[in-house]
Phi, psi and omega in degrees: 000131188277142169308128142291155184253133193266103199282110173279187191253130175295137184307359183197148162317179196252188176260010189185155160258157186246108188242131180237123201106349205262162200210044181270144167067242187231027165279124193297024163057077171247190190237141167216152188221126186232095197309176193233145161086031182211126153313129168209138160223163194246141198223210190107148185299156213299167157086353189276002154114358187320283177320325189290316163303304201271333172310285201271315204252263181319288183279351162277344166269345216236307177297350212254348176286300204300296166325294224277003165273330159269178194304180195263340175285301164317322189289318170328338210254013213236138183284167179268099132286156170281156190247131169342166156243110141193174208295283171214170170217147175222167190061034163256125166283155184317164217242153139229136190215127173268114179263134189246131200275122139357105152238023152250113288187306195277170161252034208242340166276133162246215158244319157338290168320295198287001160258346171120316181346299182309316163300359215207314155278348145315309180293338191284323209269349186292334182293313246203292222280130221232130215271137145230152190272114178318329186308287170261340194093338183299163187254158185243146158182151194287165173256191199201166175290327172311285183330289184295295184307316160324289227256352146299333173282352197265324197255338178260323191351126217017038170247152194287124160234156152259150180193111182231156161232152195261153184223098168296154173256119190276136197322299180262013168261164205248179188282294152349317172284292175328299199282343198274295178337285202323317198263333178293330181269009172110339207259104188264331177240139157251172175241125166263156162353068170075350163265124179287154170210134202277106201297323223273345151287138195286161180244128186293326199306168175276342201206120168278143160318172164274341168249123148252176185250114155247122200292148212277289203207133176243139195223147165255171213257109166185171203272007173297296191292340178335346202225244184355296182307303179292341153314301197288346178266358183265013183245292198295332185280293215276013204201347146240062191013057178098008192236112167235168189219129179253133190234120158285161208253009189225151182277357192268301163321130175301138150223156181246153171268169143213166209221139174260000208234151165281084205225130173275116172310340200222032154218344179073010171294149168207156200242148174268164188312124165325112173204157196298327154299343188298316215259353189262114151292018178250008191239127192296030184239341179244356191272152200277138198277353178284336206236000179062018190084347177291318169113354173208147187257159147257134187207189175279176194216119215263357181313295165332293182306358185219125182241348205212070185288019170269017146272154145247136222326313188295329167240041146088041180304333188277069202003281191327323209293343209231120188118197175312270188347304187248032183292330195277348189290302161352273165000278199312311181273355161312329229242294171341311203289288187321328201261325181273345168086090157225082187355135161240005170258015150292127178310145149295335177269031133287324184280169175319167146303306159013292215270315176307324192294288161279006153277345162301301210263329174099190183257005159207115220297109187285012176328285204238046171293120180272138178356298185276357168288322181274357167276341193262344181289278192327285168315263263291339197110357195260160193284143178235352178094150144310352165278318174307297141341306175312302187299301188329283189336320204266015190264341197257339206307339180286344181284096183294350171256006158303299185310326179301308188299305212289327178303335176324286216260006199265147177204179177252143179268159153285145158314100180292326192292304166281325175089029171078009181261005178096311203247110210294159184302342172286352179277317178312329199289336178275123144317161109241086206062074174037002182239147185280149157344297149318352177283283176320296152331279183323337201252154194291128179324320181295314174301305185308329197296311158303334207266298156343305198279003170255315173324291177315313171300311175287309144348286195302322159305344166278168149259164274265155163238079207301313181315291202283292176334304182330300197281354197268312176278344157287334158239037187241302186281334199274003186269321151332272173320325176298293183304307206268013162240054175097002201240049165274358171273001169273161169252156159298315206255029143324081186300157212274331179310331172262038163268118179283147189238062181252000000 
């Protein structure tokens, strides 16, 4: 009988491990061979299969081979790995892996926070950022006696102007009162509706306005006068309390308010001062106050309520709508459907937006309805929406098995009030080269880097601001690094928990 040859173990590794198949996780079943005794490292963007390959594969199969040399009294003492999916691997030696963890939890870390960025753009925008009245558009910034004289010599320029300041008139004062004060202090004309009117005159009308204008000086705008005009808005300013008006004297002539405040004269919206807290969604002063700055709530998520719209209402598309509990809601909207000529046999992913619209919301919204309003919507007989029926709910919410029923549909949402941006609305009102903080936040490191470098370019034409160079080169450089050690493809406001920590 011929010998076997008695199979040993090689005296030495083999030059690689060999892996074939793998396809743990969200690996693409490829084949790789990864020499031994030479550093390799794997890199690639979050989500790119890094853990899964170095992790998930290699050191679970390698830890698992290793255990599986000892006895069954030893291996107890050993976590269980699973073995990858993949076709087979050979030549790996046994494994050790320090693995490094995500441990960040809140969502309130971005990545803007965690490099800092964000603090070095609060400061660029309390600095930088320029007001628009969300209404109109206009840009708000305060004015100055400079300001308003500069823009009468560029639009009035050799013309007869007034520069006037406004005086509220309290409710029961009288013309008599007013006009005696007035003249006695120096001041002979005011503007009424557009009108000059002489104080040292009776005045006829049955009624003063509640604001007048009074006039400061009348001066034409050339450059002889140049010093005078600015005297008299540097008066006007002070004696209306930051508020002037340059009016011209011809009806054709342009006239303007200005505001020392951050303020549009001429709708009167005003913004509170630009300051770096205005700008943090982590500060109760900048945070959008319905979501508190996180960018999204939990509430129902009315999605959740229709989960299959290839039903239709008769055949019981309305989750909630179905069992004891939503039999009479059922009813009601069946009996609404009817009165409004609305199909109910009919797909819900069919019906109009309209028809979808109101059967969510009902015939009238039910937002800031109080308990008994909605008790009382609920007896009229009129649709109140699967949004109504919620709001009913949460009035029972004390009730544990309401909370249950209501935990069904609840998920997290964007923020309507803010729109997931975090940040209240009066923060939106600032601008820097037309784009808002959240604006920013969304574009990609790769995207910021030109939109910086023009910014840095345009800086450098003012005169010099060491604080503001300071905060520009300080996020010019950390945007920079971030690109060049591969993550130009993050956003700041990428919260850092969804960041692989592989």
């Amino acid at each position: 009988m011929p010998k076997v040859a008695k199979k040993t173990a090689p005296k030495s590794p083999g030059q690689a491990i060999l892996l074939r198949g793998c396809r743990q996780h969200n690996l693409q079943g490829f084949d790789l061979d990864i020499p031994l005794g030479k550093l390799t490292v794997v890199t690639g963007p979050s989500g790119s299969g890094k853990s899964s390959l170095a992790f998930h594969t290699l050191y679970a199969e390698g830890q698992r081979r290793y255990v599986e040399t000892f006895s069954p009294y030893v291996r107890q003492f050993f976590d269980r790995m699973d073995k990858p999916a993949v076709d087979h691997i050979d030549g790996i030696p046994p494994a050790i892996a320090i693995e490094q963890k995500n441990h960040v939890r809140t969502t309130r870390s971005t990545v803007g926070t965690l490099t800092e960025i964000n603090d070095y753009l609060k400061l660029l925008f309390a600095r930088l950022a320029i007001g628009y009245d969300p209404n109109t558009g206009e840009t708000i910034q305060p004015d100055s006696p400079d300001s308003a004289a500069a823009w009468a010599v560029g639009n009035l320029a050799g013309k007869p102007v007034l520069v006037t300041f406004p005086i509220p008139i309290p409710p029961d004062a009288k013309a008599e009162e007013i006009f005696p004060f007035l003249n006695s202090q120096g001041y002979l004309r005011i503007l009424m509706d557009g009108q000059i009117v002489r104080t040292d005159e009776s005045w006829t009308a049955a009624s003063i306005p509640r604001v007048i204008h009074v006039v400061q000086d009348r001066v034409s705008v050339t450059p002889e006068n140049q010093q005078r005009l600015l005297e008299a808005l540097e008066a006007a300013f002070t004696l209306g309390k930051g508020h002037a008006t340059i009016q011209g004297t011809d009806a054709e002539v342009v006239s303007r308010p200005f505001s020392t405040s951050w303020t549009n004269p001429r709708t009167g919206f005003t913004l509170r001062p630009p300051t770096a807290a205005l700008f943090s969604f982590n500060s109760p002063l900048g945070a959008c106050p319905k979501c508190r700055g996180f960018g999204r709530i939990i509430g129902i998520d009315l999605e959740k309520t229709i989960p299959d719209k290839s039903l239709s209402i008769a055949e019981g598309a309305i989750k909630p709508f179905q069992g004891e509990r939503g039999d009479e809601c059922q009813r009601d909207l069946v009996k609404n459907c009817r009165e409004r000529g609305i199909d109910i046999k009919c797909p819900v992913e069919d019906l109009s937006e309209d028809e979808q619209e109101w059967i969510y919301y009902g015939d009238r919204r039910t937002d800031n309805l109080s308990p008994e309003e909605l008790e009382e919507l609920w007896q009229s007989g009129d649709w109140y929406g699967i949004k109504g029926f919620f709001d009913w709910m949460e009035t029972k919410a004390y009730k544990m098995h309401v909370r249950v029923f209501l935990s069904r549909y609840r998920s997290y949402t964007t923020c309507s009030a803010c729109r997931g941006k975090r940040l209240q609305p009066e923060s939106l009102c600032f601008k820097v080269n037309q784009k808002t903080l959240p604006e920013l936040w969304a574009m990609s490191i790769g995207d910021l880097l030109p939109w910086f470098s023009e910014l840095k370019a345009e800086i450098s034409t003012r005169p010099s601001d060491p604080t503001l160079d300071l905060v520009v080169t300080e996020i010019f450089s950390r945007l920079t690094y971030l690109d060049q050690v591969g993550l130009g493809y993050l956003t700041l406001d990428r919260t850092t928990r969804t960041l692989s920590g592989g």
